[in-house]
Structure formats: C-alpha cells, structure tokens
C-alpha positions, 0 to 999 in steps of 0.5 A, a space after each residue: 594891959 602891960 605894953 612891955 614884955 621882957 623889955 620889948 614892946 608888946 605891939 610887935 608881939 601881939 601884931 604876930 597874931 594879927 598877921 599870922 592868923 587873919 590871912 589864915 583866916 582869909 585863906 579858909 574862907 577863900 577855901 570854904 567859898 570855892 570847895 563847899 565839900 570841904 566846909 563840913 570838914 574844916 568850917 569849924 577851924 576856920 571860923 575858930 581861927 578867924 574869931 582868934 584873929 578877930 580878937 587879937 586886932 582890939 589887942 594889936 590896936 591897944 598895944 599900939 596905943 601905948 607904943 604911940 605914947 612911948 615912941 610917936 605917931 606912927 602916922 598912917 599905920 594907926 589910921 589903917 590899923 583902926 579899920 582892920 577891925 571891920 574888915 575882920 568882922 565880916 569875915 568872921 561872920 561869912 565864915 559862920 555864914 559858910 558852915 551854917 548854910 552847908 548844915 542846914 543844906 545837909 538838913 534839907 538834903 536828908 529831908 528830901 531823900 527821906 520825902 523824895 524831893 530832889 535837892 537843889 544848890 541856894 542861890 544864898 550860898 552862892 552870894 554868901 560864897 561869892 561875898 566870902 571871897 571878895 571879903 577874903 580877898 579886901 582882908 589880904 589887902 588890908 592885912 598887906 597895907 596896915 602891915 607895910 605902912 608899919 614896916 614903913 613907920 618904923 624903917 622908913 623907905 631904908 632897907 633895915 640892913 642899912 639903917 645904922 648906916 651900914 653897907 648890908 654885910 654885917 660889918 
C-alpha cells in the first residue's frame, strides 16, 4: 500500500474514515438499542457503516505504520490505535445481533397471530440491547482517546495556532 498520496501522508486521510464513520456506527447501534422500531428500517445501514468503520481501522493501523517510519514514534497514539480494532468488532457484531433478533421477532410475531399465541419481548434482545449501548458507548470513548492522543503526538499540548510560534492572528 502506497503511504503518500499527492504528497501527503495517507494516514491523516484514511483516519477520516475511521473517525467519521465509527462514531457513526456507534450512534446507530446506540439508536438500534433504544428504538427497537427503527431496527427494521435502518439495521441494515448501520451494520453497513460499522462494517465500513471496521475495515478502515487495518488500513488507518497500516498507514500508521508506514508514517511511523517516516516520522517517529507517535508513543501512545499507536498503542491506543492497535485496540480500536476490538472495539469495532463488537459492535459490528451487536449490531448484527440487533437486526437479526428484530427479524427473527418479527418471524415469531407472525407465527403466533397465525397460531394464536400472543408475543412476548426476549429477554436476549434486552441484554443484547443493553450490551449495544455499553459497547457503543466504550467505542465513542475510545474513538475520543486514540483521536486526542494523535492530536497530541502531532501538536503536543501547543495549540496549532501557536505552533510556528505565532500569536494566533494569522501574521
């Protein structure tokens, strides 16, 4: 994999997936997980968008790599930037969890008006539910912490208007 793009490093780039479409992802199943109605209409985005973030974190990792190379260490971005993948993978799979149980509730809905039974709300959907929210809620975080440590490795604890040693006005 190249890890220059017109000039620029390809980490910055691919991380813009990374940070866009897992929060986004996180968000979903938060939704998912508090509005079961919503999980016919929308489950199959979100667990499209979280299998999207959940590809783009090998690729962020990768192009970090071959950054670390050019640059240095970034210290403890990388460290926090190799877990974010086994964050990802649980709620990719809660969110298939999600749209899954809410089919096979709806299947179970329609053989029981067709046999006369009357539903009932699983217990698994309600731990799944619950799992959803707490790992949504740990992937936010840690979106946040892997996203700051960078900010960090690259700024330091300088603002960015004041880097070049500048007064923040441009001049």
């Amino acid at each position: 994999m190249p890890d220059i793009v017109n000039g620029l490093p390809l980490h910055p780039l691919v991380v813009h997936a990374v940070v866009v479409l897992l929060p986004l992802a996180a968000l979903g199943v938060l939704a998912l997980a508090v509005r079961p109605s919503w999980r016919g209409r929308f489950g199959v985005l979100v667990v499209l968008i979280a299998a999207l973030a959940t590809a783009a974190i090998p690729l962020a990792t990768q192009s970090g790599e071959s950054l670390e190379h050019r640059v240095g260490d970034p210290g403890r971005h990388a460290e926090l930037g190799d877990t974010l993948l086994w964050f990802a993978l649980p709620l990719l799979a809660l969110s298939v969890a999600l749209v899954w149980l809410h089919r096979r509730a709806a299947r179970w809905a329609e053989g029981s008006a067709e046999a006369g039974r009357s539903t009932r709300p699983g217990a698994l959907g309600v731990v799944v539910a619950v799992l959803a929210v707490v790992v949504a809620a740990a992937n936010l975080v840690q979106v946040y912490r892997v996203g700051d440590s960078g900010a960090k490795a690259v700024w330091g604890d300088t603002p960015a208007a004041t880097a070049k040693g500048g007064d923040g006005d441009g001049d």
